[in-house]
C-alpha positions in Angstrom: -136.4 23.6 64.7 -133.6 23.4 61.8 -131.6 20.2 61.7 -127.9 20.7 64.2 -124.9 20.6 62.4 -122.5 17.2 63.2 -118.6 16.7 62.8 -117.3 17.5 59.2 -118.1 14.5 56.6 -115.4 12.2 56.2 -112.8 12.1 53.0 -114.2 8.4 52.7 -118.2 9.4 53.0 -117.3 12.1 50.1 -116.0 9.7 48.0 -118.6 7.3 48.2 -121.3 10.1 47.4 -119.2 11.4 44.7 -119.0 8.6 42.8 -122.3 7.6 43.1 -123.4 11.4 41.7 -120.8 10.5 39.1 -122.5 7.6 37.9 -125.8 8.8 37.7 -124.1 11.6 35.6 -122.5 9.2 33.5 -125.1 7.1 32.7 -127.3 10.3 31.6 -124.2 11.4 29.5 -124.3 14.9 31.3 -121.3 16.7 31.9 -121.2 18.3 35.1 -119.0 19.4 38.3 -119.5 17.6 41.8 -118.5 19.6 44.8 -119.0 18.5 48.2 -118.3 20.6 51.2 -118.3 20.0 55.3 -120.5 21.2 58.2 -118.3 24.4 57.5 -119.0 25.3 54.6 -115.2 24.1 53.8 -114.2 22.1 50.6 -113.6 18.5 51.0 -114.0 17.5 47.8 -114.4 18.9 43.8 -114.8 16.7 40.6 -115.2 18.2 37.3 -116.2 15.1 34.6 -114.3 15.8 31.4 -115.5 18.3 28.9 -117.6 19.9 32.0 -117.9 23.7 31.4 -115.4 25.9 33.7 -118.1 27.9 34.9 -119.7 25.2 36.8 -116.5 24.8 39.4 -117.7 27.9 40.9 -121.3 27.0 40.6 -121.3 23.4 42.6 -119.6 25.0 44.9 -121.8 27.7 45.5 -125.0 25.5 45.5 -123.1 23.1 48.2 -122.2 25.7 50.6 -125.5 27.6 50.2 -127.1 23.8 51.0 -124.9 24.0 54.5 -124.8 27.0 55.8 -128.8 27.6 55.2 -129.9 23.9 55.9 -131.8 23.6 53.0 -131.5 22.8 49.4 -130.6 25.5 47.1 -133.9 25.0 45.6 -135.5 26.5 48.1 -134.2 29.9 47.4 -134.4 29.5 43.5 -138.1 29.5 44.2 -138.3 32.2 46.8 -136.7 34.4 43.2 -139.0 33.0 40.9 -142.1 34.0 43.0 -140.8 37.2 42.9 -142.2 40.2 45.1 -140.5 39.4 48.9 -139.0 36.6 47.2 -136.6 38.5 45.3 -134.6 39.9 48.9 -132.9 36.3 48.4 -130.6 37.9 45.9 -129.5 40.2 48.6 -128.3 37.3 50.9 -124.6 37.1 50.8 -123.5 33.3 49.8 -127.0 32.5 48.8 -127.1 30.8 45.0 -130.6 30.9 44.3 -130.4 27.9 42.2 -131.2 24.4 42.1 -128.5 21.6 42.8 -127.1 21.8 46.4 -128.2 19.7 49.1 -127.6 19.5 53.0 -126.3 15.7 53.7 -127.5 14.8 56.9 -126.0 11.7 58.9 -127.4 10.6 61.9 -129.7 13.6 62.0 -126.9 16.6 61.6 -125.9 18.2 59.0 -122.2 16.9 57.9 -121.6 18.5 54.9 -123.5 19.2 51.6 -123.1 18.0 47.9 -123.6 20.8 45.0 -123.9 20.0 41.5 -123.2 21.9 37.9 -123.0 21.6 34.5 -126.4 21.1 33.1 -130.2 22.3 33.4 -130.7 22.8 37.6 -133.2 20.2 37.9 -130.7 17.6 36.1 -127.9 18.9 38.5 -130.7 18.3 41.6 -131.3 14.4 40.1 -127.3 13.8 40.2 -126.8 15.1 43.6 -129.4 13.5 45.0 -127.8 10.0 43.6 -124.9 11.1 45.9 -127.3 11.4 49.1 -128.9 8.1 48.5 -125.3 6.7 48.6 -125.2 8.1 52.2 -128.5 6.6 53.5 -127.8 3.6 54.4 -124.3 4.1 56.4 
């Protein structure tokens, strides 16, 4: 059984993850975009560090909203690609960014939201979002 979705993350909850995936960027001197959606799929909030490729607006958002509306991270399908054979149907699935860097953030055991990350290699972008997440786990 797949985690439920809960009410849309908060404004305040967004901000605390995002500037805790900020600093973890920071520190690694990696440039990178932060989006974070809600249980919808919906933007709540988008924060491109300076001198952050364009490209990766699009791209953080993608990962967060394939993160929520599959319930899983965006790994998850980046893998399914790279094992190709059946794998490779994933690039058929509409809103499905097979790459690493989105992850569902669950409160109280739903899904509120998820946080997608840009900007630099996809396992770099997976370490800075999950800084956001570990903001969220002791609320």
């Amino acid at each position: 059984m797949s985690t439920p979705y809960g009410p849309p993350i908060s404004l305040e909850h967004a901000k605390k993850a995002a500037a805790a995936a900020e600093a973890e960027a920071l520190k690694n001197d990696w440039p990178v975009v932060i989006a974070i959606v809600d249980s919808g799929g919906n933007l709540v909030l988008l924060h491109r560090l300076d001198n952050t490729q364009i490209g990766s607006v699009e791209v953080a958002q993608a990962k967060a909203r394939t993160a929520n509306n599959f319930r899983r991270p965006s790994k998850d399908f980046e893998e399914m690609v790279a094992g190709g054979g059946a794998g490779l149907r994933t690039l058929a699935m509409p809103g499905a960014a097979p790459l690493e860097g989105g992850l569902p953030i669950v409160l109280d055991g739903k899904i509120v939201g998820a946080i997608g990350v840009s900007g630099v290699r996809s396992f770099q972008d997976a370490q800075v979002a999950q800084a956001g997440i570990d903001a969220l786990t002791n609320l």
